[in-house]
Phi, psi and omega in degrees: 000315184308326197289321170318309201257338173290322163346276221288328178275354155285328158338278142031284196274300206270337157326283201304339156301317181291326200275009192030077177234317154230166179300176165286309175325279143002294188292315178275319160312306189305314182293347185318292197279008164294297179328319213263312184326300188280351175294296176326311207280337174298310172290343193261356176089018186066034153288341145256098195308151180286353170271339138352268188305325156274354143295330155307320172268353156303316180269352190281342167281002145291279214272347171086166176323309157317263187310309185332292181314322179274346166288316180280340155312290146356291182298301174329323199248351136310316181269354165291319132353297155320300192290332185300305187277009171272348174253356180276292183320281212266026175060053183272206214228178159277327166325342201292151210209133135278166160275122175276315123019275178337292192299324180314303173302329172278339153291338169310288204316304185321265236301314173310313190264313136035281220262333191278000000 
């Protein structure tokens, strides 16, 4: 699957070069925080899971750098939110561990009706 999606975001990449809608720079800046994602999810032993950082390189050469980054910021500070009221409410632990995808896809939304 990982293999699938890198696939698919260089495809991506090299479309939107050939059809000249961006540069190649531009076109690779954008995979940056899928990248900076999957390092994470490497250094931390996947406390940020590796479908993170590949959902990221999926959506980031449709929308480009810029947005990528305010969606995952955006996904940040949703679960952060989250994680505050999951330790206040149900009594968690700091151990306590969710999926990061959800917010993501709900920072794509803000940042969509956002841009509009």
């Amino acid at each position: 699957m990982p293999a699938v999606c890198g696939l698919i975001s260089l495809i991506s990449v090299l479309t939107g070069c050939l059809n000249k809608e961006t540069d190649i720079f531009n076109a690779l800046l954008s995979l940056l925080p899928g990248i900076l994602l999957l390092c994470a999810a490497y250094a931390t032993g996947q406390a940020i899971g590796y479908g993170d950082g590949l959902m990221a390189l999926g959506f980031a050469p449709a929308f480009g750098f810029e947005i990528t980054c305010i969606v995952i910021l955006a996904g940040m500070m949703m679960s952060m939110v989250y994680s505050i009221f999951i330790l206040i409410v149900r009594q968690s632990d700091k151990k306590t561990s969710f999926a990061f995808v959800p917010f993501l896809t709900a920072g794509m939304g803000v940042t969509m009706l956002a841009k509009m």
